[in-house]
N, C-alpha and C positions, 0 to 999 in steps of 0.2 A: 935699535928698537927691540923690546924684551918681546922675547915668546912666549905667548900663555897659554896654558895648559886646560883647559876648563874640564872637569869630569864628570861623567853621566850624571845628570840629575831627570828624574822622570820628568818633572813639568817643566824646564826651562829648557836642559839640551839634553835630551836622551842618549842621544850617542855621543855627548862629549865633542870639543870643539878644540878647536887649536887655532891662535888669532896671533895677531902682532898689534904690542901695547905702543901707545906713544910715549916716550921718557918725557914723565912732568905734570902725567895725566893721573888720573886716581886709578885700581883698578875698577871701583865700580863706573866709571865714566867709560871705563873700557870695555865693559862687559856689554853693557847698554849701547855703545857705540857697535858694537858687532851683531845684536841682533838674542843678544841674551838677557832675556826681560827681568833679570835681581832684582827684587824689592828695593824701594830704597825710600819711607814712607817719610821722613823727617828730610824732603829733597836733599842727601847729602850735607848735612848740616851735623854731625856726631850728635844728633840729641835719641833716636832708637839706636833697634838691632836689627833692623830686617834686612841689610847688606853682610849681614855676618858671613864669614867664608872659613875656610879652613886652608890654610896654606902647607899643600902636604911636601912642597919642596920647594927651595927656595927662602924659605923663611927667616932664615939669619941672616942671611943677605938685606932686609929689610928696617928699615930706620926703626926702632924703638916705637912702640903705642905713648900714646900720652897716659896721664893717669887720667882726663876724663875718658878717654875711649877704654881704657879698663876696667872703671867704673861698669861703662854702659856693659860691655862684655860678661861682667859678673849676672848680669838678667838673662843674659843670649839663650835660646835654645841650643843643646849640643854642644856645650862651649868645649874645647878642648885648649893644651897647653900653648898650640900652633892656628888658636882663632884671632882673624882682626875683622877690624868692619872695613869693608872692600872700598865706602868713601875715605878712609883715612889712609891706605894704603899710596902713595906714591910710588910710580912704578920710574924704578932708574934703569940700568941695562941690565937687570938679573932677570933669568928666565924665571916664573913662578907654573908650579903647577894647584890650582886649587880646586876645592870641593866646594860644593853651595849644598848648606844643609839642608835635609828633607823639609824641615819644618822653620814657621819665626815664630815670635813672639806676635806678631799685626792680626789684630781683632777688626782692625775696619780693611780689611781687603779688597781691591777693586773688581779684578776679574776673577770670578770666585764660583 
């Protein structure tokens, strides 16, 4: 089971978190499984960005983006070179440590 790293984000985990992912599982199913509320407005389905993360270590480790999730990517708020969307992320036994951007692209926000 990988260890994830989660890093301060004001409104989801202030003080950053550190969880144990399931191999097999997305990271966003992971995130949301511990108690860290990620956007995630297209339920995990690669059609937004509001899972976007930044995977500040770890990241080669990780299977290749498709080209629609790079597609979606090119709209991402923040995108960086080490962005994916956290439902498309399979987590196998690499530890990841990731960032949740300040901001998304979701105009219809729920808890707001």
């Amino acid at each position: 089971m990988p260890t994830l790293t989660v890093l301060p984000h004001p409104e989801l985990c202030p003080d950053g978190r550190t969880l144990e992912g399931l191999s097999g599982s997305t990271l966003c199913e992971a995130l949301l499984d511990h108690g860290v509320a990620i956007e995630h407005a297209c339920d995990m389905s690669c059609a937004c960005t509001t899972c976007h993360v930044i995977v500040r270590q770890g990241f080669a480790t990780l299977e290749p983006a498709s080209e629609e999730e790079e597609d979606l990517l090119d709209k991402a708020w923040g995108v960086k070179p080490q962005s994916r969307l956290s439902c498309q992320v399979r987590l196998a036994r690499q530890d990841l440590t990731v960032e949740i951007p300040r901001y998304t692209i979701n105009h219809a926000r729920e808890n707001h």
